[in-house]
N, CA, C and O atoms as a Tripos MOL2 file, in Angstrom:
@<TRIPOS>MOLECULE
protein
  220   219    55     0     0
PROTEIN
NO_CHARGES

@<TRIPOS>ATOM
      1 N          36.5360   10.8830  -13.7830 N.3       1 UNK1
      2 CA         35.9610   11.9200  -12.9560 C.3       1 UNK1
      3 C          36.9510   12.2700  -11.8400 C.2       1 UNK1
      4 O          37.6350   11.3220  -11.4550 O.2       1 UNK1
      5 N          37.1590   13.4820  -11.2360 N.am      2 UNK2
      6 CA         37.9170   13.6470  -10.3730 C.3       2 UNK2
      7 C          37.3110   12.9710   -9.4470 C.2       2 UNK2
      8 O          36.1750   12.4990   -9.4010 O.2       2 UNK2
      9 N          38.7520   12.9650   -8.2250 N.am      3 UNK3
     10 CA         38.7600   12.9900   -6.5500 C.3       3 UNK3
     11 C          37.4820   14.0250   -6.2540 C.2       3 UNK3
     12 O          37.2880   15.1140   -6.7930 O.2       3 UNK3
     13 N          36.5320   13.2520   -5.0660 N.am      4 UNK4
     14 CA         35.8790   14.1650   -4.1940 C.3       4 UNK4
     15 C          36.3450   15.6550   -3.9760 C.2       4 UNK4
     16 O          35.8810   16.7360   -4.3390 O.2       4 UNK4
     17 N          37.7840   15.1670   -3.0120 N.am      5 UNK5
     18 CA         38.0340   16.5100   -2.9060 C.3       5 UNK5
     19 C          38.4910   17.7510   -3.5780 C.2       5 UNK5
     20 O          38.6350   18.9630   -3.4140 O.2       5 UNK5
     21 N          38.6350   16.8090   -4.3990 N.am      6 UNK6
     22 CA         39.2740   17.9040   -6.0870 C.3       6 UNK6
     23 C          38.1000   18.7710   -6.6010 C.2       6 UNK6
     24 O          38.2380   19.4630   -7.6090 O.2       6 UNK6
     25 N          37.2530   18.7410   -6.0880 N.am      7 UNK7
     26 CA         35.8330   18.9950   -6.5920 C.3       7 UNK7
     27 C          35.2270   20.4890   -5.4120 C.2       7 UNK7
     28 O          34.8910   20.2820   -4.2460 O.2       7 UNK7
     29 N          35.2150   21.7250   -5.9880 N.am      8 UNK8
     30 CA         34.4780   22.2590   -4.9460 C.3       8 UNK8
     31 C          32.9470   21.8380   -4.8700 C.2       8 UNK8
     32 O          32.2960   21.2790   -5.7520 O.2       8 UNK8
     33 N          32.4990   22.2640   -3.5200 N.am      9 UNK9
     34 CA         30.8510   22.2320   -3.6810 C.3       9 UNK9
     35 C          30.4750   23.4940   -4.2690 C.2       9 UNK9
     36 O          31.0310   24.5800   -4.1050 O.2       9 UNK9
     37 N          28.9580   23.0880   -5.3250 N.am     10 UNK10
     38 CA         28.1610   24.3350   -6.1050 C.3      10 UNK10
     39 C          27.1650   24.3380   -5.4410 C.2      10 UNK10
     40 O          26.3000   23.5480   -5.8190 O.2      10 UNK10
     41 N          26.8860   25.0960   -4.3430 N.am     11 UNK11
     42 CA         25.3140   24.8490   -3.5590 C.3      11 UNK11
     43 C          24.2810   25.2090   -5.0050 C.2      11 UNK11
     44 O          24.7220   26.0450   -5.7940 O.2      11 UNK11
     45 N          23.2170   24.6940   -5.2350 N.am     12 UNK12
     46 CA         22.3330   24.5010   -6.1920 C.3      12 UNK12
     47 C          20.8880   24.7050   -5.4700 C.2      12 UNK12
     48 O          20.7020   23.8820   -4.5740 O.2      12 UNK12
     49 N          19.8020   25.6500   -5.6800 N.am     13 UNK13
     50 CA         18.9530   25.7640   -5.2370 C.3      13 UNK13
     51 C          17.6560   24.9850   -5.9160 C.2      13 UNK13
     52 O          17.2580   25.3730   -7.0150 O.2      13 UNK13
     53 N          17.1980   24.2090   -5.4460 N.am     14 UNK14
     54 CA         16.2290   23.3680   -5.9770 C.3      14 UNK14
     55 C          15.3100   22.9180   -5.6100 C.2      14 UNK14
     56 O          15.3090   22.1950   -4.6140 O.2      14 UNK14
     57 N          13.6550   23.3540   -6.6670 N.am     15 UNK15
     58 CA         12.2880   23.1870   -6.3680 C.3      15 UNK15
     59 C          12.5220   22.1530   -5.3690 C.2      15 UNK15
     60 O          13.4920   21.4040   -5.4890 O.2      15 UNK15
     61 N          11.6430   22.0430   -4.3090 N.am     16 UNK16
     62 CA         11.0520   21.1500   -3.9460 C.3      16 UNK16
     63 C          10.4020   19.2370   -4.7450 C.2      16 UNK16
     64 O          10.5320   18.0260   -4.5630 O.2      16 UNK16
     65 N           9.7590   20.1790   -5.5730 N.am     17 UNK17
     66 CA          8.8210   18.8640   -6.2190 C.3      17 UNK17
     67 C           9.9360   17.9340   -7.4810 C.2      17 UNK17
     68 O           9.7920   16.7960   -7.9250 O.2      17 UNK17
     69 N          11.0870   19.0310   -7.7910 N.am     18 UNK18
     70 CA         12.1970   18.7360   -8.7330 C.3      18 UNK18
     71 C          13.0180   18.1890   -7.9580 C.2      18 UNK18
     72 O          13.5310   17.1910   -8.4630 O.2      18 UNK18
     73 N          13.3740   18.4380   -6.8890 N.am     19 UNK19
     74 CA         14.3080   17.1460   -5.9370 C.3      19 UNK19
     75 C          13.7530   16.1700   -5.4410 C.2      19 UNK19
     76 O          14.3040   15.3280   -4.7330 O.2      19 UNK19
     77 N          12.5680   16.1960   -5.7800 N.am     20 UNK20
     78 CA         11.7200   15.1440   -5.0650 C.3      20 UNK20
     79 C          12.2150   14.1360   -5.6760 C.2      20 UNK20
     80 O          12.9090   13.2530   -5.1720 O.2      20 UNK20
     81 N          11.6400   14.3010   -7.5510 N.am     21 UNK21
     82 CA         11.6820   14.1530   -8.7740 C.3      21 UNK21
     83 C          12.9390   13.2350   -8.8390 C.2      21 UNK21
     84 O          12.8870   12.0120   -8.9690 O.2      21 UNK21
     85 N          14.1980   14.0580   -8.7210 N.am     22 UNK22
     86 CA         15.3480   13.4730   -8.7350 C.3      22 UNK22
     87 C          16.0460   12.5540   -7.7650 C.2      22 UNK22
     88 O          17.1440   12.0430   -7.9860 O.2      22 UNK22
     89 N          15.3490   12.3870   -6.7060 N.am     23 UNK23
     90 CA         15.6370   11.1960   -5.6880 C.3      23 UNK23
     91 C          14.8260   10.4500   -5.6530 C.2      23 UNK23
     92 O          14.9260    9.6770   -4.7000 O.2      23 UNK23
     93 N          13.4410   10.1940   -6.7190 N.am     24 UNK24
     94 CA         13.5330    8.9360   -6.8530 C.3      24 UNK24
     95 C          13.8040    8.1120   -7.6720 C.2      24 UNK24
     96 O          13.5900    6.9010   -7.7340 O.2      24 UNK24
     97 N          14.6390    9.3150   -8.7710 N.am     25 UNK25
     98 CA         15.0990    8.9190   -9.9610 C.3      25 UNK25
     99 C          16.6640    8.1700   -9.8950 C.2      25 UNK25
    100 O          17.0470    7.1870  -10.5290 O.2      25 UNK25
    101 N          17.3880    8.9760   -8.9280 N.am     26 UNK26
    102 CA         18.1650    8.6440   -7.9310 C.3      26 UNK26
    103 C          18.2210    6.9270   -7.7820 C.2      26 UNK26
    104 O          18.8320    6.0290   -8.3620 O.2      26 UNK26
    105 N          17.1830    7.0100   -6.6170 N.am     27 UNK27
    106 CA         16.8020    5.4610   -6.0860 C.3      27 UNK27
    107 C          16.8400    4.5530   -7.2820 C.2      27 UNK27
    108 O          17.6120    3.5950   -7.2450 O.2      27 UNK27
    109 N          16.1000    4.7480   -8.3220 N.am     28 UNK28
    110 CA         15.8930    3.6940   -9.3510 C.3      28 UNK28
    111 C          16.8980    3.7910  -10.2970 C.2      28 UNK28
    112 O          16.8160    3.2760  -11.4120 O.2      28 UNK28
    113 N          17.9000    4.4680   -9.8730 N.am     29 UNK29
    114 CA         18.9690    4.1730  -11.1460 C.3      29 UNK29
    115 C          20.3630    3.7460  -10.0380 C.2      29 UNK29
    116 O          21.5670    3.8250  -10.2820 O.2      29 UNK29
    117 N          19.8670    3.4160   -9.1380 N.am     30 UNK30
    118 CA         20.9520    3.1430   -8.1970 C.3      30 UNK30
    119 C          21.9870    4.2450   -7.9380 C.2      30 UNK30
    120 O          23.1980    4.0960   -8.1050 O.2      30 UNK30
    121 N          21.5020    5.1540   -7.5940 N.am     31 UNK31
    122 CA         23.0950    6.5700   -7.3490 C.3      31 UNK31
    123 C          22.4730    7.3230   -6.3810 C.2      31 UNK31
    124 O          21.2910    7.3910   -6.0450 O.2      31 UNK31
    125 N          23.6080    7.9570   -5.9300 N.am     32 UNK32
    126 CA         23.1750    9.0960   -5.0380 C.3      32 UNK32
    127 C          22.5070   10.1060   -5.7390 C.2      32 UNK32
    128 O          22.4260   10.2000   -6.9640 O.2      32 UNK32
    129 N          22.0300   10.8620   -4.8910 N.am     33 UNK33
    130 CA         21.5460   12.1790   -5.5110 C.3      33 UNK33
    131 C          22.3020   13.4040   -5.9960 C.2      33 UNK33
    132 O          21.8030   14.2100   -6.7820 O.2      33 UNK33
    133 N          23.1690   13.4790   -5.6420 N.am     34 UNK34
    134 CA         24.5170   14.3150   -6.3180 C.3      34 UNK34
    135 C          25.2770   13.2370   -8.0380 C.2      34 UNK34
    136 O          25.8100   13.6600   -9.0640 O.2      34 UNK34
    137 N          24.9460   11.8300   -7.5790 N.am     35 UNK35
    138 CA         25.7130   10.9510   -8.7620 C.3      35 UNK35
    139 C          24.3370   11.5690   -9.5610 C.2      35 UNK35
    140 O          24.3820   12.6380  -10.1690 O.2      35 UNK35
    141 N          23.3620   10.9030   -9.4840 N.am     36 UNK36
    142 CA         21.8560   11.3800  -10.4660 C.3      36 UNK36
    143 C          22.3320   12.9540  -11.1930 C.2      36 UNK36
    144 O          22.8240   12.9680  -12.3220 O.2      36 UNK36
    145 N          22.2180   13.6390  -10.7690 N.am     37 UNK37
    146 CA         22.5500   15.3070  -11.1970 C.3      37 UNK37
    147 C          23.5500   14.6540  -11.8800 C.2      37 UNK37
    148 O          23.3530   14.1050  -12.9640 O.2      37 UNK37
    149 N          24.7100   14.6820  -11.2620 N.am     38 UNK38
    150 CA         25.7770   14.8950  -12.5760 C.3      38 UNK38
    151 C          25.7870   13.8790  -13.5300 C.2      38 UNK38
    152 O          26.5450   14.0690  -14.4820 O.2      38 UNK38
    153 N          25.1690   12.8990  -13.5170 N.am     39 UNK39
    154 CA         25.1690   11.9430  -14.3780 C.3      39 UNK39
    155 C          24.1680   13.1570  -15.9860 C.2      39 UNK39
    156 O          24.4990   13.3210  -17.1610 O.2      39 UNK39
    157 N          23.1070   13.6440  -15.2760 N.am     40 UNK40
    158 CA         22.1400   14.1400  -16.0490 C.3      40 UNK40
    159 C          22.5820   15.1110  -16.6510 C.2      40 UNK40
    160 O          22.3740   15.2980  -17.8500 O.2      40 UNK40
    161 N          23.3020   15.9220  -15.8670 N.am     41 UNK41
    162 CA         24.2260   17.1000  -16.1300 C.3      41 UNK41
    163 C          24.8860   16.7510  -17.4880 C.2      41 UNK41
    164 O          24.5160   17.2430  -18.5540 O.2      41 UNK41
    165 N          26.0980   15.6800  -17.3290 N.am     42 UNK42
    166 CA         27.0130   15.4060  -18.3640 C.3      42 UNK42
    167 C          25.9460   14.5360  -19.7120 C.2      42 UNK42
    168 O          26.1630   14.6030  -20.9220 O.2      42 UNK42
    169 N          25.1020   13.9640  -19.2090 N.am     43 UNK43
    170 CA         24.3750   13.6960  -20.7080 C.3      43 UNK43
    171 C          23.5700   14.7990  -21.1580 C.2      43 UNK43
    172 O          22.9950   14.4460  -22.1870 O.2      43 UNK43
    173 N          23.2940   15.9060  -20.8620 N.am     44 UNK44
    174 CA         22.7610   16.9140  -21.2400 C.3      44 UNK44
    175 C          23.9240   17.4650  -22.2160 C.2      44 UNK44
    176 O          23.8160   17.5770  -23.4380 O.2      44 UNK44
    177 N          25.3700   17.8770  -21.2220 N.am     45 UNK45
    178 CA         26.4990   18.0720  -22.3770 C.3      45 UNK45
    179 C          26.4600   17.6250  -23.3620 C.2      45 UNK45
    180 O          26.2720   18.0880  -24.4870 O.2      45 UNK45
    181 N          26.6910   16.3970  -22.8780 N.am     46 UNK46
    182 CA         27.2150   15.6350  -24.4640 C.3      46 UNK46
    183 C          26.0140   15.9860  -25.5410 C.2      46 UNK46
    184 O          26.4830   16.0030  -26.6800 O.2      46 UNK46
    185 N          24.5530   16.2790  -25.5080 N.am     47 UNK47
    186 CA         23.8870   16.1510  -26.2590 C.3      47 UNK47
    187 C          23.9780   17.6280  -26.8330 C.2      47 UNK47
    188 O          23.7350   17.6910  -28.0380 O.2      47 UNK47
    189 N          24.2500   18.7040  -26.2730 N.am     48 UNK48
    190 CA         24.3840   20.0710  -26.6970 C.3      48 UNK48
    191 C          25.5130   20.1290  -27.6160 C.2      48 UNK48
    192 O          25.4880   20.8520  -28.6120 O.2      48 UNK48
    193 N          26.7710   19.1840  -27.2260 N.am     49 UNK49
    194 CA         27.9210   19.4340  -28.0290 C.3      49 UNK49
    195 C          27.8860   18.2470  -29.3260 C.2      49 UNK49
    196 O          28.8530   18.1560  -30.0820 O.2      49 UNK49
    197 N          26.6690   17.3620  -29.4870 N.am     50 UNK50
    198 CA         26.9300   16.5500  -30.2670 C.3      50 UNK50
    199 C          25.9110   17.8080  -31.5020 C.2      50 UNK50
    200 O          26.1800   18.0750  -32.6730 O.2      50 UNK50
    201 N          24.7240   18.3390  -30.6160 N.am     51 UNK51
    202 CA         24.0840   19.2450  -31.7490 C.3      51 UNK51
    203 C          24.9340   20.0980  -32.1440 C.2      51 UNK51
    204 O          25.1390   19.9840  -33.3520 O.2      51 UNK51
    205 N          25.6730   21.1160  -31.5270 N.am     52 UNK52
    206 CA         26.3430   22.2280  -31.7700 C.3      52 UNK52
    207 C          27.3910   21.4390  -33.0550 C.2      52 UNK52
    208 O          27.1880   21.6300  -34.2540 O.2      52 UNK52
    209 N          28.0330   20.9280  -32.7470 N.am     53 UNK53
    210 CA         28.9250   19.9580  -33.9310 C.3      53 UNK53
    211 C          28.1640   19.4700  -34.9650 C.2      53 UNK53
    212 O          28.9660   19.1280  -35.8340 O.2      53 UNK53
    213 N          26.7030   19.1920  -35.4430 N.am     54 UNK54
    214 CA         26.0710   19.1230  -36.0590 C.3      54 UNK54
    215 C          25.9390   20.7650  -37.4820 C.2      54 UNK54
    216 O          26.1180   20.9580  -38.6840 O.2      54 UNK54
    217 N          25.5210   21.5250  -36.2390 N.am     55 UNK55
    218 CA         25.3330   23.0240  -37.2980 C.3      55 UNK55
    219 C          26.4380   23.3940  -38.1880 C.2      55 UNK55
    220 O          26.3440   24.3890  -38.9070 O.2      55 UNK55
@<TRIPOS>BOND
     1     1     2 1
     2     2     3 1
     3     3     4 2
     4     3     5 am
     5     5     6 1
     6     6     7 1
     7     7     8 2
     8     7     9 am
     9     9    10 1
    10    10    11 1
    11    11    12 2
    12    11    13 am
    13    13    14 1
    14    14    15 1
    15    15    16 2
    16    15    17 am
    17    17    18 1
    18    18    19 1
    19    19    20 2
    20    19    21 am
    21    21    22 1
    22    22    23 1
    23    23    24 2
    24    23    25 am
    25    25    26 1
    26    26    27 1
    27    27    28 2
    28    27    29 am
    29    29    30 1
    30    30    31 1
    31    31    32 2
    32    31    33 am
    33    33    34 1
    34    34    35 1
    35    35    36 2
    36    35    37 am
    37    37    38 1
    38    38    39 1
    39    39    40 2
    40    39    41 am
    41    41    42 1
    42    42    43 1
    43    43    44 2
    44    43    45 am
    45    45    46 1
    46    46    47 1
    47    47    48 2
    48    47    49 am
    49    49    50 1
    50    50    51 1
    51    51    52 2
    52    51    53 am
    53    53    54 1
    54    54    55 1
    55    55    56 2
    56    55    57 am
    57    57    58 1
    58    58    59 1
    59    59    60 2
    60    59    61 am
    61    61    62 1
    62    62    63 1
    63    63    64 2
    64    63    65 am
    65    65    66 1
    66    66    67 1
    67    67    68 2
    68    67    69 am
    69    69    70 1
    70    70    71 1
    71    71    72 2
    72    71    73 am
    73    73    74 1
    74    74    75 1
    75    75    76 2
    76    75    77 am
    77    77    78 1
    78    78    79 1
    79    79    80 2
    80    79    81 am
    81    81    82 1
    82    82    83 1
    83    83    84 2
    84    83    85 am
    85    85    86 1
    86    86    87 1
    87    87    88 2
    88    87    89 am
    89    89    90 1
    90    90    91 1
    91    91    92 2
    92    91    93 am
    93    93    94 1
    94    94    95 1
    95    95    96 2
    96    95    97 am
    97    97    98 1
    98    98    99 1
    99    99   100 2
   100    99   101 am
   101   101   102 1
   102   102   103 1
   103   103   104 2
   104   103   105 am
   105   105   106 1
   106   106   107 1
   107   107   108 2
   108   107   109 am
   109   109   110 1
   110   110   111 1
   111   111   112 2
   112   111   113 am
   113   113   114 1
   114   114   115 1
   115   115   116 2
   116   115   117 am
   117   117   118 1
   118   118   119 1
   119   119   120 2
   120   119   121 am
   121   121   122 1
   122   122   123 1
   123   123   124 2
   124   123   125 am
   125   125   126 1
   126   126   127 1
   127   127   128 2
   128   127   129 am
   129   129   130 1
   130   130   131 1
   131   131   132 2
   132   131   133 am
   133   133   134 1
   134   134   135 1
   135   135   136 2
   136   135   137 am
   137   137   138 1
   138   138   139 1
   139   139   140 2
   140   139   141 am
   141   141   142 1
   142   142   143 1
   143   143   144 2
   144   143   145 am
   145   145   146 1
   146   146   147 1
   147   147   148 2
   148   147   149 am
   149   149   150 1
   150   150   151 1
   151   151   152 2
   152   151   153 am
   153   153   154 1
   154   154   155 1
   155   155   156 2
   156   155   157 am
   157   157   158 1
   158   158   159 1
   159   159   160 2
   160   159   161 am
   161   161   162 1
   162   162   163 1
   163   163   164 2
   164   163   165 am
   165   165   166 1
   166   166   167 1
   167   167   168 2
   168   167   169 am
   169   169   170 1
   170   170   171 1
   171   171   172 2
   172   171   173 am
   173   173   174 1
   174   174   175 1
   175   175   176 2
   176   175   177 am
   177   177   178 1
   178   178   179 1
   179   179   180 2
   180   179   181 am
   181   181   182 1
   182   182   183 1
   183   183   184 2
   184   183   185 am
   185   185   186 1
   186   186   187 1
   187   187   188 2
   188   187   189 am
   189   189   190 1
   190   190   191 1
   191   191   192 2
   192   191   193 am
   193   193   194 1
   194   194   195 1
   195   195   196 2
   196   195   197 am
   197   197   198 1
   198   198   199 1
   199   199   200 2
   200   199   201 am
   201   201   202 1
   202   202   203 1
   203   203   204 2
   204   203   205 am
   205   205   206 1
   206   206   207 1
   207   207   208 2
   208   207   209 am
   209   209   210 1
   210   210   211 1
   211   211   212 2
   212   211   213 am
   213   213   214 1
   214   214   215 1
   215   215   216 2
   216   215   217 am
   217   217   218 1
   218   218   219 1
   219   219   220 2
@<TRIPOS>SUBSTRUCTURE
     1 UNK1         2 RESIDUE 1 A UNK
     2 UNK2         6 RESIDUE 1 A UNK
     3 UNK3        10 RESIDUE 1 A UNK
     4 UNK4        14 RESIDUE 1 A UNK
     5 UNK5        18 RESIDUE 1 A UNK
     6 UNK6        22 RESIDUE 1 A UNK
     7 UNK7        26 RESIDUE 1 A UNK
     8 UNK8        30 RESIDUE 1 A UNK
     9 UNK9        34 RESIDUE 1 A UNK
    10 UNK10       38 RESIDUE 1 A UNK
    11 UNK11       42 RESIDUE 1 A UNK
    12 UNK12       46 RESIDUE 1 A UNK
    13 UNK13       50 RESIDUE 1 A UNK
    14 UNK14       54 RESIDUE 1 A UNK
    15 UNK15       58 RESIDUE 1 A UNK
    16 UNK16       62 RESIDUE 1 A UNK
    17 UNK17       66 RESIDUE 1 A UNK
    18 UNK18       70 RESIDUE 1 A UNK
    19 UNK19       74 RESIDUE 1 A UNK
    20 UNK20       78 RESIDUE 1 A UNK
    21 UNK21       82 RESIDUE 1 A UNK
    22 UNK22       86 RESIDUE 1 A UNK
    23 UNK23       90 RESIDUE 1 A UNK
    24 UNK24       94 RESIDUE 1 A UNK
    25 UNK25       98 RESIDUE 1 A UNK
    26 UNK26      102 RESIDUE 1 A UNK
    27 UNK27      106 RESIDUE 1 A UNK
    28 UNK28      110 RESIDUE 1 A UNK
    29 UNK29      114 RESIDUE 1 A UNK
    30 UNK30      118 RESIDUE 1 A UNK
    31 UNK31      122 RESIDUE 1 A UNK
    32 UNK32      126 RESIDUE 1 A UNK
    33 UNK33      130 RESIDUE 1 A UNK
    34 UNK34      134 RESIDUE 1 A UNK
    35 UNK35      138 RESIDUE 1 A UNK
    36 UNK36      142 RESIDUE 1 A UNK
    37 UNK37      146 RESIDUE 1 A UNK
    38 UNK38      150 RESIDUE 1 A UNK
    39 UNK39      154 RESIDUE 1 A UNK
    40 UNK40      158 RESIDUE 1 A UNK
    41 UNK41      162 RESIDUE 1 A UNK
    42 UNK42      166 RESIDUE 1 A UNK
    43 UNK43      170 RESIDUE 1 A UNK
    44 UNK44      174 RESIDUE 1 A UNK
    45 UNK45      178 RESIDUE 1 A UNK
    46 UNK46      182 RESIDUE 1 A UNK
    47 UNK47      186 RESIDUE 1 A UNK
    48 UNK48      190 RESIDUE 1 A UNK
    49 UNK49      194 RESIDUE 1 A UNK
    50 UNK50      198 RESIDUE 1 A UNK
    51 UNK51      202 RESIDUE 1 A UNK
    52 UNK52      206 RESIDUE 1 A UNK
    53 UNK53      210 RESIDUE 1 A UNK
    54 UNK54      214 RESIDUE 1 A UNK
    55 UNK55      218 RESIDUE 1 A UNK
């Protein structure tokens, strides 16, 4: 994964009850709330590109 600063910020607008959602999902998987997202983010990838490679 890159450097922090290698990284711009994507401001992301997000429900209320869905960030809630994700910080305490956060908490129980031990990560920040930015690590949580992209963690979810990149297994979402991988699962789109393992289907797409499927068809």
């Amino acid at each position: 994964m890159k450097k922090a600063q290698q990284i711009s910020p994507t401001p992301v607008r997000v429900p209320p009850d869905l960030k809630r959602w994700l910080q305490h999902s956060a908490i129980e998987n031990h990560r920040s709330l930015n690590s949580e997202i992209l963690h979810r983010l990149e297994k979402s990838r991988i699962h789109e590109e393992a289907k797409e490679a499927r068809q």
